[in-house]
PDB file with SEQRES, HELIX, SHEET and CRYST1 records, atoms N, CA, C and O in Angstrom:
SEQRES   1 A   83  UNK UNK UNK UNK UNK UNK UNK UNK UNK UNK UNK UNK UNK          
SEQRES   2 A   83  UNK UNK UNK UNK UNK UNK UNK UNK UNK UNK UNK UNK UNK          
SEQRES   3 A   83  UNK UNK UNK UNK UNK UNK UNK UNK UNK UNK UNK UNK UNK          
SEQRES   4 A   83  UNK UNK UNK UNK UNK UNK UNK UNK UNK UNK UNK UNK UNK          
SEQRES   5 A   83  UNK UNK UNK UNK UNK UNK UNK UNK UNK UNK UNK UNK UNK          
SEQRES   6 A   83  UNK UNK UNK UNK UNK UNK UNK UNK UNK UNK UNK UNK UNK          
SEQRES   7 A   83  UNK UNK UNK UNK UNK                                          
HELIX    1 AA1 UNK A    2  UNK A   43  1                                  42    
HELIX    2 AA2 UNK A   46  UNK A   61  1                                  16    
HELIX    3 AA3 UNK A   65  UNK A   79  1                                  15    
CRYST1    1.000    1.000    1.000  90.00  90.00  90.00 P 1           1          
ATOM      1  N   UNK A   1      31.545  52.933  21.653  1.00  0.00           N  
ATOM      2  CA  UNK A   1      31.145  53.505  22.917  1.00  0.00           C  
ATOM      3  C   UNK A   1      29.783  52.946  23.363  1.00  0.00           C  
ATOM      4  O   UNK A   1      29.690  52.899  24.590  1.00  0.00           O  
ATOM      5  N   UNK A   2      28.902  52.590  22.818  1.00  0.00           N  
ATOM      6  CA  UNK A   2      27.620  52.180  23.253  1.00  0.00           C  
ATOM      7  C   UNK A   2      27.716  50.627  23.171  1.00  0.00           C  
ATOM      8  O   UNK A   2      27.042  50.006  23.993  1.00  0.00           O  
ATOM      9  N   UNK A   3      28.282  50.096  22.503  1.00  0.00           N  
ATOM     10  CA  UNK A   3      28.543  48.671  22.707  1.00  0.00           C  
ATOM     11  C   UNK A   3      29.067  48.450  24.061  1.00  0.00           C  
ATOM     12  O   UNK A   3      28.742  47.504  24.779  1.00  0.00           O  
ATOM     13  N   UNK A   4      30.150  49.666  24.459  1.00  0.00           N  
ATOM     14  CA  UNK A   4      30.809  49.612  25.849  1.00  0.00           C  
ATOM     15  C   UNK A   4      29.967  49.860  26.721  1.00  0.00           C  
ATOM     16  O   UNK A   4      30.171  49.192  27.735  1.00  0.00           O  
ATOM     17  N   UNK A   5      28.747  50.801  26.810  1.00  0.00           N  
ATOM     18  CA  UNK A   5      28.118  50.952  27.741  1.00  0.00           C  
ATOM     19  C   UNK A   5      26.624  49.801  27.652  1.00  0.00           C  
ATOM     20  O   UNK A   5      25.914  49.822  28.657  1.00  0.00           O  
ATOM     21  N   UNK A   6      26.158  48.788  26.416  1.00  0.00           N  
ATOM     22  CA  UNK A   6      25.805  48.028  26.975  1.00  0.00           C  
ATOM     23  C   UNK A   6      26.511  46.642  27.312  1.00  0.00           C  
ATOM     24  O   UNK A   6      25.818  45.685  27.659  1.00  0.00           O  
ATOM     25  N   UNK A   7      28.000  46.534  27.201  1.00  0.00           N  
ATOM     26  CA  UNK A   7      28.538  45.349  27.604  1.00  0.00           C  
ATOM     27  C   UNK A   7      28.293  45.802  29.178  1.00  0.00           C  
ATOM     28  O   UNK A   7      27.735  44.909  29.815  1.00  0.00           O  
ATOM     29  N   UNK A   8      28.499  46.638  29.715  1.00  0.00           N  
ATOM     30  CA  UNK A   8      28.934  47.012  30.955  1.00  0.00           C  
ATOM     31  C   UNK A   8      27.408  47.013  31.567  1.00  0.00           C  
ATOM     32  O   UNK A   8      27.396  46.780  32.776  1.00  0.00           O  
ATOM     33  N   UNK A   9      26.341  47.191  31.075  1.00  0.00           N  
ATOM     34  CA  UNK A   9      25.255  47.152  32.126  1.00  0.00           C  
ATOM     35  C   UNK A   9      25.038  45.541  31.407  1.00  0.00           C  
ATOM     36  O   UNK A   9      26.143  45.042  31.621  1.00  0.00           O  
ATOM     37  N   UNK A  10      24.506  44.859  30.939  1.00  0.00           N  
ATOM     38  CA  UNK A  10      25.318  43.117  30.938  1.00  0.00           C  
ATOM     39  C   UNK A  10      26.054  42.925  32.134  1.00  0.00           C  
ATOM     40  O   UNK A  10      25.530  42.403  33.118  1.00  0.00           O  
ATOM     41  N   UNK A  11      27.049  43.251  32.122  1.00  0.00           N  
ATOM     42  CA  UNK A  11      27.818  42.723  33.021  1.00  0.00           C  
ATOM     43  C   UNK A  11      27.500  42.453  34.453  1.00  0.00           C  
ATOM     44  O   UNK A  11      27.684  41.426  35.107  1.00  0.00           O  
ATOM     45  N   UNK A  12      26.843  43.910  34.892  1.00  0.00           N  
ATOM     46  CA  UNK A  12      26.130  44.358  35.907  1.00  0.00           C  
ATOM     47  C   UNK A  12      24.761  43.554  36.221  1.00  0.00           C  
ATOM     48  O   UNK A  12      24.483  43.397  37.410  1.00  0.00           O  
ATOM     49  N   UNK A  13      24.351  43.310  35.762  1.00  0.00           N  
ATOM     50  CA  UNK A  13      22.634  42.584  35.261  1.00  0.00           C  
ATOM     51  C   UNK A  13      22.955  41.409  35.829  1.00  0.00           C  
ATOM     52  O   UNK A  13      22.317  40.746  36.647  1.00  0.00           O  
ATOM     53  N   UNK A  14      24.704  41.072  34.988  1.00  0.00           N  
ATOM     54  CA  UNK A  14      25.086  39.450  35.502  1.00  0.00           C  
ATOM     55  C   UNK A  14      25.562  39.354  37.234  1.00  0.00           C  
ATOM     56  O   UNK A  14      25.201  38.628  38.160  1.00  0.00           O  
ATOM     57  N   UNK A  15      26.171  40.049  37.155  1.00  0.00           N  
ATOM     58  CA  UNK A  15      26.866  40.161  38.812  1.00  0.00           C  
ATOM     59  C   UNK A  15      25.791  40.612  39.468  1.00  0.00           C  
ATOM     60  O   UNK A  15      26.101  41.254  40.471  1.00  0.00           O  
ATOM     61  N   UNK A  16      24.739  40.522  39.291  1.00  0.00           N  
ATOM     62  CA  UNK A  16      23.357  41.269  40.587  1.00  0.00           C  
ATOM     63  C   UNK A  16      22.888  39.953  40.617  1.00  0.00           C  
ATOM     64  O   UNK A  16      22.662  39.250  41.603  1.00  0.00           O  
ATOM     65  N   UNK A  17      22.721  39.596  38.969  1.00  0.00           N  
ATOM     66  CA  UNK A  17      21.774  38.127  39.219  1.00  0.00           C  
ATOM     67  C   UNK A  17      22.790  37.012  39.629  1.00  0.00           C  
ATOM     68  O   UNK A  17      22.198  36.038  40.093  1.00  0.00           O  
ATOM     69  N   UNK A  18      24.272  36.861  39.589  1.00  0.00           N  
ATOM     70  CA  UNK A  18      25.078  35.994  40.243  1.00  0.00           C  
ATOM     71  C   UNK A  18      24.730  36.156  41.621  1.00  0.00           C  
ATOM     72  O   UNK A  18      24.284  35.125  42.123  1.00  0.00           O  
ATOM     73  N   UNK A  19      24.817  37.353  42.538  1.00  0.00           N  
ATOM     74  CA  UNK A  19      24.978  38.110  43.765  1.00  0.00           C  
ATOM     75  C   UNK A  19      23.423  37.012  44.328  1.00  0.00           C  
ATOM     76  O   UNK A  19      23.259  36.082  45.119  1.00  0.00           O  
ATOM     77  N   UNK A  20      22.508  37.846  43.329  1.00  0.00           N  
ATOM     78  CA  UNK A  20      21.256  36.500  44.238  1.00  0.00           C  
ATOM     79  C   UNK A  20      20.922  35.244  44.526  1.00  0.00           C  
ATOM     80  O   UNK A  20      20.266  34.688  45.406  1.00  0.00           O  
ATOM     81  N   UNK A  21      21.884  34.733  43.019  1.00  0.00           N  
ATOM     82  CA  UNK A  21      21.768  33.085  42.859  1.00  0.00           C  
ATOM     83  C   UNK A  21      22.527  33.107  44.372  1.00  0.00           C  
ATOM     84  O   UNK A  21      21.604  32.853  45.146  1.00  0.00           O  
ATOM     85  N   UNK A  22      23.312  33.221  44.881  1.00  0.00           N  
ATOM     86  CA  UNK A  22      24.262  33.106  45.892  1.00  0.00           C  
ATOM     87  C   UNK A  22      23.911  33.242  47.325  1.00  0.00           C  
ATOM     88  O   UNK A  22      24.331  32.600  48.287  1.00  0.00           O  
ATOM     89  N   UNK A  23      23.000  34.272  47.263  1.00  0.00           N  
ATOM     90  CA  UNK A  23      22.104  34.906  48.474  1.00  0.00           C  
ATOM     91  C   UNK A  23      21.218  33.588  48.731  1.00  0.00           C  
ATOM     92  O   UNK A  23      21.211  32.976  49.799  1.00  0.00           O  
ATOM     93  N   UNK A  24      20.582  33.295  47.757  1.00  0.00           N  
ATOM     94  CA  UNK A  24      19.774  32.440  47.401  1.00  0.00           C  
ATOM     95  C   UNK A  24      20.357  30.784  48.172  1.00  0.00           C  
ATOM     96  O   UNK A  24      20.032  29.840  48.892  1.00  0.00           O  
ATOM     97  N   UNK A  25      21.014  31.150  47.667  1.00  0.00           N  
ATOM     98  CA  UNK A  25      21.869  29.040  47.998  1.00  0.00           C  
ATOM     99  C   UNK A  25      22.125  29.258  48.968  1.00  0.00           C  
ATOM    100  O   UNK A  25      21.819  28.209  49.535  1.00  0.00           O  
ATOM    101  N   UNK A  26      22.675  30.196  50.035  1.00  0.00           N  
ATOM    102  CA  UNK A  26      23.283  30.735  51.110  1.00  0.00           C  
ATOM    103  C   UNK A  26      21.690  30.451  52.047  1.00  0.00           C  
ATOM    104  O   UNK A  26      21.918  29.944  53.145  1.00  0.00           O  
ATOM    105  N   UNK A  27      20.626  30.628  51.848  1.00  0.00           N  
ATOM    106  CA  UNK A  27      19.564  30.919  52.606  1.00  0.00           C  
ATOM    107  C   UNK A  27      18.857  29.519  52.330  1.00  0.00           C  
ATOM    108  O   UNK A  27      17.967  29.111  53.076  1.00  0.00           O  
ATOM    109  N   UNK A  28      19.323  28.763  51.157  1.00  0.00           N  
ATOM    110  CA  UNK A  28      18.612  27.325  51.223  1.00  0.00           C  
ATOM    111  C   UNK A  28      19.305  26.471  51.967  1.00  0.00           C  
ATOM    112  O   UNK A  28      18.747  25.684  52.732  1.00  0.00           O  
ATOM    113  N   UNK A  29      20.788  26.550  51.796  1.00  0.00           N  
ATOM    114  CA  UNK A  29      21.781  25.498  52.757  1.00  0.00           C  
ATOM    115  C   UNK A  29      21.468  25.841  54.492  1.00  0.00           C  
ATOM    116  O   UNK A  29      21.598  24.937  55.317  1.00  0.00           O  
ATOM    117  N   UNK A  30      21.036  27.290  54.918  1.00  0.00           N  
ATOM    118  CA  UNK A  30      20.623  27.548  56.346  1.00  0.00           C  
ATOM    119  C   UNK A  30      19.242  27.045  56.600  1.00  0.00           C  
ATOM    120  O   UNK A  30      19.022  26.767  57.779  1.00  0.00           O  
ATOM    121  N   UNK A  31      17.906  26.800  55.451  1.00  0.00           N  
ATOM    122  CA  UNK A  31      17.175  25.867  55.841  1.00  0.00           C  
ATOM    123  C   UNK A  31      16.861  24.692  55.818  1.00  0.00           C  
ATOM    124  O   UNK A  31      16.024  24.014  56.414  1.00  0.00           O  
ATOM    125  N   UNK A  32      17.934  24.425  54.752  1.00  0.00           N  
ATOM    126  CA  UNK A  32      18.320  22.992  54.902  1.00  0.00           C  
ATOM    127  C   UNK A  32      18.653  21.806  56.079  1.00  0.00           C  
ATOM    128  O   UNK A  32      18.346  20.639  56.323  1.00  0.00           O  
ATOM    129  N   UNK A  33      19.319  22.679  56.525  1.00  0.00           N  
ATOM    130  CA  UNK A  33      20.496  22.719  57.787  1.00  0.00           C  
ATOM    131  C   UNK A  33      19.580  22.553  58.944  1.00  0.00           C  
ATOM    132  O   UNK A  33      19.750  21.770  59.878  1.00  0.00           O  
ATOM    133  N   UNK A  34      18.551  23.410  58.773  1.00  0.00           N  
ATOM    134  CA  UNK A  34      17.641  23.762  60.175  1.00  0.00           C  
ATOM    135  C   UNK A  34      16.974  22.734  59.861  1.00  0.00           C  
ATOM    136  O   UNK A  34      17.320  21.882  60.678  1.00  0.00           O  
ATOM    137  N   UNK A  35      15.875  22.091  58.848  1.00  0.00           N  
ATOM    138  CA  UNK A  35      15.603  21.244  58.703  1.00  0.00           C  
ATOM    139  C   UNK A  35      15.780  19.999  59.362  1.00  0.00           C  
ATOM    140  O   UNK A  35      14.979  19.440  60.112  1.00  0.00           O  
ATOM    141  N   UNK A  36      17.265  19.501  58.898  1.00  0.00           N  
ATOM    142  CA  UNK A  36      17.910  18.492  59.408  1.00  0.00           C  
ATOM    143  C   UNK A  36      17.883  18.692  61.088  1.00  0.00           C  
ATOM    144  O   UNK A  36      17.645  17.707  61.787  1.00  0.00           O  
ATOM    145  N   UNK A  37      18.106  19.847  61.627  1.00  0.00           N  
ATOM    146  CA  UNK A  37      18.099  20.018  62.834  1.00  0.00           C  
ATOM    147  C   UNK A  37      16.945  20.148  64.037  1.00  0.00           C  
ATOM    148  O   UNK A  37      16.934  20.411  65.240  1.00  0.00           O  
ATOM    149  N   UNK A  38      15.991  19.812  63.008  1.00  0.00           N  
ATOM    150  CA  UNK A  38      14.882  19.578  63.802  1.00  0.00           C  
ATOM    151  C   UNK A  38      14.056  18.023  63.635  1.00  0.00           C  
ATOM    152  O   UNK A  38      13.336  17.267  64.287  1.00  0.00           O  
ATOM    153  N   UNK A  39      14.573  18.114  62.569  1.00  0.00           N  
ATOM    154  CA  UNK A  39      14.194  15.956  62.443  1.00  0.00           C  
ATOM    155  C   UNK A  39      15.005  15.239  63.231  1.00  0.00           C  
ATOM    156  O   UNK A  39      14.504  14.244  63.754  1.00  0.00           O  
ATOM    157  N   UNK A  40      16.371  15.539  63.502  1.00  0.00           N  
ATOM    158  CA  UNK A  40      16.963  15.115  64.331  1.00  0.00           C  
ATOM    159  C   UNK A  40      16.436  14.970  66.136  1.00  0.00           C  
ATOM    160  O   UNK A  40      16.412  14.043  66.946  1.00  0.00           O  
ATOM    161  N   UNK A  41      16.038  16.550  66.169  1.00  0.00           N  
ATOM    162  CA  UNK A  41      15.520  16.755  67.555  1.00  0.00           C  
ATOM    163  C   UNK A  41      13.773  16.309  67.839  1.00  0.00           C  
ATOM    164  O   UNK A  41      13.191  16.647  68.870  1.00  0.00           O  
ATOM    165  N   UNK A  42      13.096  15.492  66.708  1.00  0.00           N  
ATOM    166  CA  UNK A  42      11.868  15.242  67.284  1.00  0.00           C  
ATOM    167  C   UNK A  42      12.184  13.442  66.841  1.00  0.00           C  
ATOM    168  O   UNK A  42      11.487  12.513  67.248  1.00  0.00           O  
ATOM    169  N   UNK A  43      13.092  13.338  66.156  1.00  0.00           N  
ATOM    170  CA  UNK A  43      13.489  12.081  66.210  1.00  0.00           C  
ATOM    171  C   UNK A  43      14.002  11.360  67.666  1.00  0.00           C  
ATOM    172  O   UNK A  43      13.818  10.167  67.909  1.00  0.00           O  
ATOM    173  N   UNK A  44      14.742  12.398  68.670  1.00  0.00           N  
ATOM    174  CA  UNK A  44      15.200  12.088  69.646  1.00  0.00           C  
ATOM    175  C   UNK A  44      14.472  12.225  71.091  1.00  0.00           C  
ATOM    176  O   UNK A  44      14.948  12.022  72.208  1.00  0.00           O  
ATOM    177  N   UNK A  45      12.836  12.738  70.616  1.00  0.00           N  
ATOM    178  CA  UNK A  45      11.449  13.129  71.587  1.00  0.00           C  
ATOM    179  C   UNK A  45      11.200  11.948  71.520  1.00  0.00           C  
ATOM    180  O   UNK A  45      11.776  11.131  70.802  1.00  0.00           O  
ATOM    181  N   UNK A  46      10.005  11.683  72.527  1.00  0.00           N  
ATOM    182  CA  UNK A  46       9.046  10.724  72.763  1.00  0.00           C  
ATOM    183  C   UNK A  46       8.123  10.484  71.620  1.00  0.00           C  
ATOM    184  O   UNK A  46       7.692   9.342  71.455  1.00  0.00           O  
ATOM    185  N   UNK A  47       7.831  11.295  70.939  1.00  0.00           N  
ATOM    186  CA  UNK A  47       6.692  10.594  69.640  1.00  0.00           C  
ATOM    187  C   UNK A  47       7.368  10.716  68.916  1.00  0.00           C  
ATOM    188  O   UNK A  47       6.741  10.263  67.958  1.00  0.00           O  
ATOM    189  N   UNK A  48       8.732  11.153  68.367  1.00  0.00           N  
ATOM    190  CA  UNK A  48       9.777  10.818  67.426  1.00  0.00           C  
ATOM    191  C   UNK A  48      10.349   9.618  67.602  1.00  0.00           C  
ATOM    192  O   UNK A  48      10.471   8.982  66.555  1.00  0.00           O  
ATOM    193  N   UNK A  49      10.857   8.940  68.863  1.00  0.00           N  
ATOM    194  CA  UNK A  49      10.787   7.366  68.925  1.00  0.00           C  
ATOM    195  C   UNK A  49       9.964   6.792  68.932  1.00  0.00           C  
ATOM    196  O   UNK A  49      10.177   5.771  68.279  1.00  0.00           O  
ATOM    197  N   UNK A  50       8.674   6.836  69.469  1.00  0.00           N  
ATOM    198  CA  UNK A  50       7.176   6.197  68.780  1.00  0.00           C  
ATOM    199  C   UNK A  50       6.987   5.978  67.536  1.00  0.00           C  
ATOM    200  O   UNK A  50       6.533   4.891  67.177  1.00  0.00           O  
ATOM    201  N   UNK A  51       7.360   7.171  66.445  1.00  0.00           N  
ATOM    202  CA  UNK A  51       6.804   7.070  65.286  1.00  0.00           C  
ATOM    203  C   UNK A  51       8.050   5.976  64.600  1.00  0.00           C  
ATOM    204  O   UNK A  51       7.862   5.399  63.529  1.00  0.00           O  
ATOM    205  N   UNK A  52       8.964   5.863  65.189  1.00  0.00           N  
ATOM    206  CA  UNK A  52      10.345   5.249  64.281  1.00  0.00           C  
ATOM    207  C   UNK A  52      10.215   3.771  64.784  1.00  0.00           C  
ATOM    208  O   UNK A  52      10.320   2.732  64.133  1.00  0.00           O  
ATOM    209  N   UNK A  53       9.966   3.949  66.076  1.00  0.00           N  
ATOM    210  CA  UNK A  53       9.611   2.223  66.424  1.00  0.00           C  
ATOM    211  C   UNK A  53       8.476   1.577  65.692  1.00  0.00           C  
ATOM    212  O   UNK A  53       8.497   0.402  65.325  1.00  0.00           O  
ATOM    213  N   UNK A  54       7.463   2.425  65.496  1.00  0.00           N  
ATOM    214  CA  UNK A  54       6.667   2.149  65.070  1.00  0.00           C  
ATOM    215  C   UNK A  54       6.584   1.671  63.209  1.00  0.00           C  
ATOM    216  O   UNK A  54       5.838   0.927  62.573  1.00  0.00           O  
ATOM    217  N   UNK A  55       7.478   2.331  62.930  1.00  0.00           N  
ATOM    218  CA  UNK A  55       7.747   2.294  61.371  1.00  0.00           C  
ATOM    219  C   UNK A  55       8.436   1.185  61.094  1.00  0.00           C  
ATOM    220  O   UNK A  55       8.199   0.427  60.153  1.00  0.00           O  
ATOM    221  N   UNK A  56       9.329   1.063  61.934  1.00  0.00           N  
ATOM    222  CA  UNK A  56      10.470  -0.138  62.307  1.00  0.00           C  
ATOM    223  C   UNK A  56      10.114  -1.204  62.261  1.00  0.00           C  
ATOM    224  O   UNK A  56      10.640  -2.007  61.490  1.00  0.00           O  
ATOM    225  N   UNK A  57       8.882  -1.603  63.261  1.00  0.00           N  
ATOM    226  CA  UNK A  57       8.349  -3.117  63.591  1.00  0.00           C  
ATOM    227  C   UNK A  57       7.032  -3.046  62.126  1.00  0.00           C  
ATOM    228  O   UNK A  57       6.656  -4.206  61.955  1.00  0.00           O  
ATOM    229  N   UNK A  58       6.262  -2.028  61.065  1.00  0.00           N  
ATOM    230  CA  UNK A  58       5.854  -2.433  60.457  1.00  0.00           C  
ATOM    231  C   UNK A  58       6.539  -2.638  59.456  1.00  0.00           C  
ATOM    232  O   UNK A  58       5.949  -3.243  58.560  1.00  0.00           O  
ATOM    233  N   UNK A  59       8.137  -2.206  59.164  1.00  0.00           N  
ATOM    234  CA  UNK A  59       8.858  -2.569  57.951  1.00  0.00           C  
ATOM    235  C   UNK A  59       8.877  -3.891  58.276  1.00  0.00           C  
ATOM    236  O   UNK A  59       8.468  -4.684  57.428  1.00  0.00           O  
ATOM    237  N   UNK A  60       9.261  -4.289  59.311  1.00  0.00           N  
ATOM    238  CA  UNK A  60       9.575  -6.169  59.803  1.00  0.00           C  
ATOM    239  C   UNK A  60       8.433  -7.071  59.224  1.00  0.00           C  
ATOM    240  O   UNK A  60       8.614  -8.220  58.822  1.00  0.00           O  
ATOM    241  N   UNK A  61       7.296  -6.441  59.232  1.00  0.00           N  
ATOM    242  CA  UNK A  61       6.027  -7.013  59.137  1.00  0.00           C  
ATOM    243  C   UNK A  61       5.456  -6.960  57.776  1.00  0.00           C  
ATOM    244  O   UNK A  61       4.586  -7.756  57.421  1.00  0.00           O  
ATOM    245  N   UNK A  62       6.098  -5.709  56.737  1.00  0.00           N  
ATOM    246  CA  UNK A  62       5.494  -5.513  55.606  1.00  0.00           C  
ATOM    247  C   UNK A  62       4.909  -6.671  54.909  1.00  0.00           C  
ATOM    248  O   UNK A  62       3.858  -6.246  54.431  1.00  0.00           O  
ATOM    249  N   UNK A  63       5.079  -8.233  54.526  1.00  0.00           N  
ATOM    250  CA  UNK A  63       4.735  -8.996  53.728  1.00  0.00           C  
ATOM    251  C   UNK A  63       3.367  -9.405  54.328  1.00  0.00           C  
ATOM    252  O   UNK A  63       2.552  -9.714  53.459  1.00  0.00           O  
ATOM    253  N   UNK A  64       2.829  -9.496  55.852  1.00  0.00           N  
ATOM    254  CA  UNK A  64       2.314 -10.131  56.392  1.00  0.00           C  
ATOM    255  C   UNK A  64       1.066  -9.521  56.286  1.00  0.00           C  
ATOM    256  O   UNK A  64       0.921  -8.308  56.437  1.00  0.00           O  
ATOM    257  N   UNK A  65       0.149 -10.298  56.033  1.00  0.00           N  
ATOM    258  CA  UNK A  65      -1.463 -10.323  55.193  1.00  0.00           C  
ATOM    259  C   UNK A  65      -2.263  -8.799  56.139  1.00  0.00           C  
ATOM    260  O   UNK A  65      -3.098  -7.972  55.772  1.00  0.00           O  
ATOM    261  N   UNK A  66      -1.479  -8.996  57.511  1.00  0.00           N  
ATOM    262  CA  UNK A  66      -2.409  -7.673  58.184  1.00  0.00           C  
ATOM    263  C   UNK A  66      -2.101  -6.560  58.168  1.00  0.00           C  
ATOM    264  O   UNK A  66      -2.927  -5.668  58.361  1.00  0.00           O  
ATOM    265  N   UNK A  67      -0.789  -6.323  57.927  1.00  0.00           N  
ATOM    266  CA  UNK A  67      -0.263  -4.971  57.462  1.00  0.00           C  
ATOM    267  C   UNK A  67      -0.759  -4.388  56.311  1.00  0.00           C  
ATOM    268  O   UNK A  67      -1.188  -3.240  56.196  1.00  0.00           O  
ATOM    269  N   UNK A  68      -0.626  -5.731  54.988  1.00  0.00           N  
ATOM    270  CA  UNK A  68      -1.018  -5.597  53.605  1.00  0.00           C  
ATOM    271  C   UNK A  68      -2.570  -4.986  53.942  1.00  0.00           C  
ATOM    272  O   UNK A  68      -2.815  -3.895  53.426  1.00  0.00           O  
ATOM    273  N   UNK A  69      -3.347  -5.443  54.546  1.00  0.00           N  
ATOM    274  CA  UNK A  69      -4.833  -5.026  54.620  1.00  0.00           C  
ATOM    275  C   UNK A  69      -5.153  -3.642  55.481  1.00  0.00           C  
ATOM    276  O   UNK A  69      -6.138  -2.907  55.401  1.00  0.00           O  
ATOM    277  N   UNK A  70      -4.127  -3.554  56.225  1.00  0.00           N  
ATOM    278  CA  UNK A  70      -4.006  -1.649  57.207  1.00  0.00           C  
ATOM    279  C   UNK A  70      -3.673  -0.785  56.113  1.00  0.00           C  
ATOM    280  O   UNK A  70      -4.295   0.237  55.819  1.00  0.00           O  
ATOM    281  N   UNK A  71      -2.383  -1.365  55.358  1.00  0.00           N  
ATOM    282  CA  UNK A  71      -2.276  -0.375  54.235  1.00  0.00           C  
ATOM    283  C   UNK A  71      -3.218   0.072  53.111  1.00  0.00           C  
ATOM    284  O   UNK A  71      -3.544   1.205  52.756  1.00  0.00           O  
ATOM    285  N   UNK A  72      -3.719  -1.693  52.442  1.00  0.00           N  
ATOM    286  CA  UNK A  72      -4.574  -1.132  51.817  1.00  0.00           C  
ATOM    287  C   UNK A  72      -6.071  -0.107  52.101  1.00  0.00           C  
ATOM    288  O   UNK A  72      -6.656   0.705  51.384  1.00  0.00           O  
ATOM    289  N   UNK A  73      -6.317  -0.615  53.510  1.00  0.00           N  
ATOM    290  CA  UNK A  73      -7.642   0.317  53.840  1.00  0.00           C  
ATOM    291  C   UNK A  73      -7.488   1.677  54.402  1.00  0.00           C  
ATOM    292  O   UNK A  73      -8.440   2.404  54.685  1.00  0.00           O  
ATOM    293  N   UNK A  74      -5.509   2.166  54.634  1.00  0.00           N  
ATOM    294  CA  UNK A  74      -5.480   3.380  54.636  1.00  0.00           C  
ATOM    295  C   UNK A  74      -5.653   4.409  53.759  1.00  0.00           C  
ATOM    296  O   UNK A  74      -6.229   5.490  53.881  1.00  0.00           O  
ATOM    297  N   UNK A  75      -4.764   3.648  52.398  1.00  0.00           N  
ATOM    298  CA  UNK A  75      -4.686   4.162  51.025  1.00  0.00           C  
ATOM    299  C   UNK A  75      -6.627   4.404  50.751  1.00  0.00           C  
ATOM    300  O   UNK A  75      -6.992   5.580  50.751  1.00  0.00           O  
ATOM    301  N   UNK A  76      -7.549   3.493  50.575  1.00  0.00           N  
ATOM    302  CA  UNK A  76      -8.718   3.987  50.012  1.00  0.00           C  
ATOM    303  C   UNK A  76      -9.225   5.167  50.792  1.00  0.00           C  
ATOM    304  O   UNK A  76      -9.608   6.136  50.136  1.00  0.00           O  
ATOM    305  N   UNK A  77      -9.287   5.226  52.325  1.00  0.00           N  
ATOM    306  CA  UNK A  77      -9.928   6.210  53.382  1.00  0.00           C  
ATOM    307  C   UNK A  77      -8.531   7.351  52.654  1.00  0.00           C  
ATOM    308  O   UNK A  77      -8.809   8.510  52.961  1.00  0.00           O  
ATOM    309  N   UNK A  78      -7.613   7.304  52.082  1.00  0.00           N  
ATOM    310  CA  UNK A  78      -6.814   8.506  51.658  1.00  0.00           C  
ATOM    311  C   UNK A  78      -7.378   8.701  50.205  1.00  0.00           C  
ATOM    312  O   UNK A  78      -7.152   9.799  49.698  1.00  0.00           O  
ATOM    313  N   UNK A  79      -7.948   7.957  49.611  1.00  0.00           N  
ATOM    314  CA  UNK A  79      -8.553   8.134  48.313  1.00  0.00           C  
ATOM    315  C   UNK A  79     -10.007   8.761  47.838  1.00  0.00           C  
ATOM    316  O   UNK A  79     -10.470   9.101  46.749  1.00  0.00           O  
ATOM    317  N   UNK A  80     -10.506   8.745  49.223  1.00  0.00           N  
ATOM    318  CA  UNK A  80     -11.831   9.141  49.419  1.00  0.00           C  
ATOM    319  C   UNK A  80     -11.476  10.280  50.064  1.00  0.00           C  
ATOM    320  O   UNK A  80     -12.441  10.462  50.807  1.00  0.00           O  
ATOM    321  N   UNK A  81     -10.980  10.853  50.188  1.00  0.00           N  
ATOM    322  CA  UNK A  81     -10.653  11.628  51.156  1.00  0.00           C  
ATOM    323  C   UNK A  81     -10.011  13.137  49.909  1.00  0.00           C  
ATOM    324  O   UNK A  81      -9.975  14.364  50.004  1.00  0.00           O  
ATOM    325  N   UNK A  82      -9.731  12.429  49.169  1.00  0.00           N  
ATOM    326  CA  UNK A  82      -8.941  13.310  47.890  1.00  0.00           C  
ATOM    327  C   UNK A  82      -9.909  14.001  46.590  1.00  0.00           C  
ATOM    328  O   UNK A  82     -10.069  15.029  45.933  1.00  0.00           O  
ATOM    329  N   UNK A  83     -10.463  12.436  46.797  1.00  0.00           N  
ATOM    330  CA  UNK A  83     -11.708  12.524  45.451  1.00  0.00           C  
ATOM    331  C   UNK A  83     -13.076  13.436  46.131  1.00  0.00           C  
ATOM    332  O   UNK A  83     -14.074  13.655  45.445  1.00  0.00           O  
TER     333      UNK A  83                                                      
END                                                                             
């Protein structure tokens, strides 16, 4: 009898904490979702195509000595900036 009554609150313990894992995933896939639904919509704004054109023509450019030197002098002004 007491084995029965703690299998049964076990059980219970499990199905509350299943019930949240679930709640849980249910409320990450809706901000997930929203997420996506707003990168989409500032992707499709005016400084959301700025920033993508912009990313665009420096991927084209990455090898080229002046990019290499924007990056590197962003990274230190981000290093000083930390330290």
């Amino acid at each position: 009898m007491l084995i029965d009554l703690l299998t049964k609150k076990d059980r219970l313990k499990i199905q509350q904490c299943n019930e949240a894992f679930e709640q849980h995933q249910q409320l990450r896939h809706a901000y997930l979702w929203l997420a996506g639904q707003r990168t989409k919509q500032f992707l499709g704004s005016a400084p959301g195509l700025t920033l993508s054109f912009s990313a665009g023509m420096l991927m084209q450019f990455r090898h080229t000595i002046v990019v290499k030197t924007m990056r590197g002098v962003g990274a230190l002004k981000w290093l000083r900036i930390l330290a």
